[in-house]
C-alpha positions as CSV (number, residue, x, y, z in Angstrom):
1,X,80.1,103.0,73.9
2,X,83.2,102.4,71.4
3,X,83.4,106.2,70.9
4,X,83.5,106.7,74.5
5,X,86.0,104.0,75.1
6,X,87.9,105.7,71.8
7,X,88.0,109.1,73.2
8,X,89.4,107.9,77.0
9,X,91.9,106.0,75.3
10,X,93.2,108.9,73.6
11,X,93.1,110.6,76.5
12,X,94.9,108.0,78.4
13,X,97.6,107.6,75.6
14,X,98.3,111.2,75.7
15,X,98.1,111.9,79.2
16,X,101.2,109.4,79.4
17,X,102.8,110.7,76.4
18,X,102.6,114.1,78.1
19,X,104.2,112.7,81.6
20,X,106.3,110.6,79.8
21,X,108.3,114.0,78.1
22,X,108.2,115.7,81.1
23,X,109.7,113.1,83.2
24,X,113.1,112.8,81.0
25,X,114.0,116.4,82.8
26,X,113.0,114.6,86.1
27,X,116.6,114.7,88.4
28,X,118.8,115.5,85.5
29,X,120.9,118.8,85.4
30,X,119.9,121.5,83.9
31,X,122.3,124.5,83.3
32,X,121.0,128.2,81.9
33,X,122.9,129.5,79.2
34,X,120.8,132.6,78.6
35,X,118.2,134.5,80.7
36,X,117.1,138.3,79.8
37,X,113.9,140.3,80.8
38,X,112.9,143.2,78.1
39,X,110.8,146.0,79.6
40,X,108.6,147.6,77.1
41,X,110.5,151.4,76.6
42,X,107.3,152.8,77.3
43,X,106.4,150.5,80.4
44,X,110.0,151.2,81.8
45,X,109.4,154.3,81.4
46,X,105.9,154.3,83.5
47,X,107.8,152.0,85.8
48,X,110.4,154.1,86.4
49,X,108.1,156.7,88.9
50,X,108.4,153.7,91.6
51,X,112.5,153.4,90.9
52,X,112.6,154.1,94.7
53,X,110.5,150.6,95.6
54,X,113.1,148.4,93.7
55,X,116.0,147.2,95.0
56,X,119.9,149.3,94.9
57,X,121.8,148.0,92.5
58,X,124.8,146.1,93.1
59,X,126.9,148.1,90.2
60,X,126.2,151.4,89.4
61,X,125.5,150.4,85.8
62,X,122.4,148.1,86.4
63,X,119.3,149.2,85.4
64,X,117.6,149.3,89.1
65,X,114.2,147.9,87.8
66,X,115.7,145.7,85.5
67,X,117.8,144.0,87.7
68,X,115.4,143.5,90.6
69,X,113.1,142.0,88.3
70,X,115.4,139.7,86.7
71,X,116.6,138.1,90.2
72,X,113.3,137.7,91.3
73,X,111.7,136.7,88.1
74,X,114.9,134.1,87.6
75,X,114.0,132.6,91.2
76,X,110.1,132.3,89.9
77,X,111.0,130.3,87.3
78,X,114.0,128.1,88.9
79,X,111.3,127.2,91.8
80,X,108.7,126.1,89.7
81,X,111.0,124.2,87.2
82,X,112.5,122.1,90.3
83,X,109.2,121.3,92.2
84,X,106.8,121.2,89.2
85,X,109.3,119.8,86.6
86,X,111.9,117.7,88.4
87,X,115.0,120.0,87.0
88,X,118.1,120.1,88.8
89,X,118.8,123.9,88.3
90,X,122.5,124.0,88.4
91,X,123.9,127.4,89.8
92,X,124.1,130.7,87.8
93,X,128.1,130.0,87.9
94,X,128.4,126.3,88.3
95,X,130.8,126.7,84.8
96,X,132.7,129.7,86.0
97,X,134.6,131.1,83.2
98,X,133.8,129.3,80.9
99,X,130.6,130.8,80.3
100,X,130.2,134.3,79.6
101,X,127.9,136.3,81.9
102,X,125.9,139.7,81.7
103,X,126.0,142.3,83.5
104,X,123.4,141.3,86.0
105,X,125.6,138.1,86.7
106,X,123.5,135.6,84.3
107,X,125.0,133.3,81.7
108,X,125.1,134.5,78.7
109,X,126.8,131.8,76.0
110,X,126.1,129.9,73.1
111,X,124.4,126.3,72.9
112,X,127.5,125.7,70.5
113,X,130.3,126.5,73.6
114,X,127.7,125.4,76.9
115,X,127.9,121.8,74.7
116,X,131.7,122.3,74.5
117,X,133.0,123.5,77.8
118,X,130.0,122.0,79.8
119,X,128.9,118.9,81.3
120,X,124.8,118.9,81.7
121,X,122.4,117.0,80.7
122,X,120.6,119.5,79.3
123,X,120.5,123.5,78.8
124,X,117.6,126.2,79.1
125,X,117.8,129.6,77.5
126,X,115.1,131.6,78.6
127,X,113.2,135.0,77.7
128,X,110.9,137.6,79.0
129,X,109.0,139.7,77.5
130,X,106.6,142.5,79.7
131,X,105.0,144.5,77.6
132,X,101.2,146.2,76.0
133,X,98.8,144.1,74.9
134,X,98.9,146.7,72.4
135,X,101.2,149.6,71.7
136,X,99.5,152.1,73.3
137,X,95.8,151.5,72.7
138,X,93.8,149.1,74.1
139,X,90.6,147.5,72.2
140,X,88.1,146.3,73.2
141,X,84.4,145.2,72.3
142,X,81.4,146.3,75.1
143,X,78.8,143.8,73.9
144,X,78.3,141.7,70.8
145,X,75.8,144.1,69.2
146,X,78.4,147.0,68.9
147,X,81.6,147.7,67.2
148,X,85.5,147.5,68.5
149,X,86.2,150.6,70.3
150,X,90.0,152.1,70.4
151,X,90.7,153.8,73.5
152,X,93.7,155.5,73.9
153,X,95.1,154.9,77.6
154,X,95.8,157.2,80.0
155,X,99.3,158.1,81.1
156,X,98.8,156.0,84.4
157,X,97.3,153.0,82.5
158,X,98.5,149.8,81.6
159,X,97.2,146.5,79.9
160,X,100.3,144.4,80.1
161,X,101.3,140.8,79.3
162,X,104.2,138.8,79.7
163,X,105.3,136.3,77.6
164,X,107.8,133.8,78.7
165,X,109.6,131.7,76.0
166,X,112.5,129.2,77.2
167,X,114.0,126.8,74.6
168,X,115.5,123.6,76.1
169,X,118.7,121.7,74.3
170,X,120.0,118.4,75.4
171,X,123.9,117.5,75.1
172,X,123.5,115.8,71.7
173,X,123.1,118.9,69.3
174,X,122.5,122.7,68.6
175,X,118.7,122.5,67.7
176,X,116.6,122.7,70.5
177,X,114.7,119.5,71.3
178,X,111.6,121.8,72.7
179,X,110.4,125.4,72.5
180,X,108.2,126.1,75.2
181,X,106.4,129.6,76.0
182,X,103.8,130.6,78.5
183,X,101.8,134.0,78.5
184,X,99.6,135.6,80.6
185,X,97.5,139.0,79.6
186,X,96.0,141.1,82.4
187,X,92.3,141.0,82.3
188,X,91.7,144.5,82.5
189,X,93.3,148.0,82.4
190,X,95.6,148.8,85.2
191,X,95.7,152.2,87.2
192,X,99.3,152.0,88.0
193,X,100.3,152.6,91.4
194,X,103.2,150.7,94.0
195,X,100.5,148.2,94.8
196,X,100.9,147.0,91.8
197,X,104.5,146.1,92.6
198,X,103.6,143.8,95.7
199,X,105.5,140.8,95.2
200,X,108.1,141.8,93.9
201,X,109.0,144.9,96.2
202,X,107.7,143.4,99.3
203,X,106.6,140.3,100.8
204,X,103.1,140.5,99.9
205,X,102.7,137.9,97.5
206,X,98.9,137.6,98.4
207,X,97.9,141.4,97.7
208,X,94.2,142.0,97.4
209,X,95.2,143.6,94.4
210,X,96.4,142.8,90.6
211,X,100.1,142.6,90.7
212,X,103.0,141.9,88.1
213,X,103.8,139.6,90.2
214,X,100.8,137.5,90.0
215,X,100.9,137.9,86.0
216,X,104.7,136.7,86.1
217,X,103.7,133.4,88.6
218,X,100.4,132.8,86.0
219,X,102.8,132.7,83.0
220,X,105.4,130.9,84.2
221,X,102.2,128.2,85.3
222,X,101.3,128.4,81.6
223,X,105.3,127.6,80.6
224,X,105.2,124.9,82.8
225,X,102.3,123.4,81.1
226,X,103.8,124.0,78.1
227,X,106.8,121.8,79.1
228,X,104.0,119.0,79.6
229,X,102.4,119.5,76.3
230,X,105.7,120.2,74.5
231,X,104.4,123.3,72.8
C-alpha cells in the first residue's frame, strides 16, 4: 500500500510539475525569431516530380516545394502551440525591420538583437528537418530468429522522418530556458506518389492514405509533449 501510495504521489507531483511549465507560456507572447525547413537533397530531389502539385511561388527565386511547405508547416505548428500550449503567436512581422527576414518572409535574427529591439515575453526558434531514416538504405529485421537485412530502396521509395526541434528563450538571457524536439518516423516504406502529398496540396487532411502531412501533424504532437515534459 505505501508503495502504491509512493508511486501516485510521484505521479501526482510530476503531473503538476509538468502543467505547471507549460502553463508559464499560457497567454504570454511569443515572437519567432527563426523558422527553416531542410529537405533531404535526395528527398527534394524525389519530391521535385510532383513540383506541379505545390503551390507558385510568390518570387521567382523560392524554391516551389520549399516554400509551400514552410507556410503550411509554419501554420501546423503556430495552431497547435496556441490551442494546445496557450502561446500568443505574435505575427511573422509584428517587429518590422527590426528583424531580419528570409527569403520566404520568416524572421530570421539573433536571440541577442530579438532581446534588444523586441518586446515579448518570450522567443521560439524553430527547425525542421524531413529526411531518411537512413541515407539511402533501409534496415530492417523480419523476425527475431534472423539477421538485419539492408535493402537498398527503390528509386520511388521512401522511409522518411521529420524531426522538429524549437528552442524557447525568455527576455532575461541568450541561453535557451528549454530545447524541445518532436519526431515522427514513417512505419513503413513509402511508394511515392501525389497521394502522398494530400494535406498539404489539397484539402484532404483525412486521406486513406500515409501522407507527410500526417507525419508533420504526429511530430509536431510529439513537440508539444515535449513542451510538457521539458525535454
Amino acid at each position: 500500500m505505501k508503495r502504491y501510495t509512493s508511486v501516485l504521489l510521484a505521479l501526482t507531483l510530476f503531473f503538476f510539475s509538468t502543467q505547471v511549465f507549460a502553463q508559464k507560456y499560457r497567454n504570454k507572447e511569443v515572437g519567432l525569431i527563426y523558422f527553416k525547413v531542410n529537405i533531404d537533397p535526395g528527398y527534394h530531389a524525389k519530391f521535385s516530380e510532383y513540383a506541379h502539385l505545390f503551390r507558385e511561388p510568390v518570387k521567382p527565386q523560392q524554391d516551389r516545394i520549399v516554400g509551400h511547405l514552410t507556410a503550411d508547416i509554419w501554420d501546423i505548428i503556430k495552431q497547435q502551440l496556441t490551442n494546445d500550449v496557450g502561446m500568443i503567436i505574435l505575427p511573422l512581422d509584428a517587429y518590422g525591420n527590426k528583424f531580419s527576414y528570409d527569403q520566404y518572409g520568416f524572421p530570421n535574427t539573433s536571440i541577442n538583437r530579438a532581446l534588444q529591439k523586441g518586446n515579448s515575453r518570450f522567443y521560439i526558434s524553430i527547425e525542421v528537418d524531413i529526411s531518411p531514416e537512413f541515407s539511402s538504405k533501409y534496415i530492417t529485421k523480419t523476425s527475431a530468429d534472423t539477421s538485419p537485412q539492408v535493402i537498398q530502396l527503390a528509386n520511388n521509395e521512401i522511409k522518411p522522418r521529420v524531426i522538429i526541434k524549437m528552442n524557447i528563450y525568455n527576455d532575461k538571457g541568450i541561453i535557451p530556458v528549454a530545447n524541445t524536439k518532436g519526431e515522427a518516423l514513417e512505419s513503413k516504406i513509402i511508394t511515392l506518389n501525389d497521394k502522398y502529398f494530400d494535406g498539404f496540396v489539397n484539402t484532404n487532411i483525412n486521406s486513406p492514405y500515409e501522407t507527410l502531412y500526417k507525419l508533420v501533424n504526429q511530430a509536431v504532437k510529439e513537440l508539444v509533449i515535449s513542451v510538457y515534459s521539458r525535454k
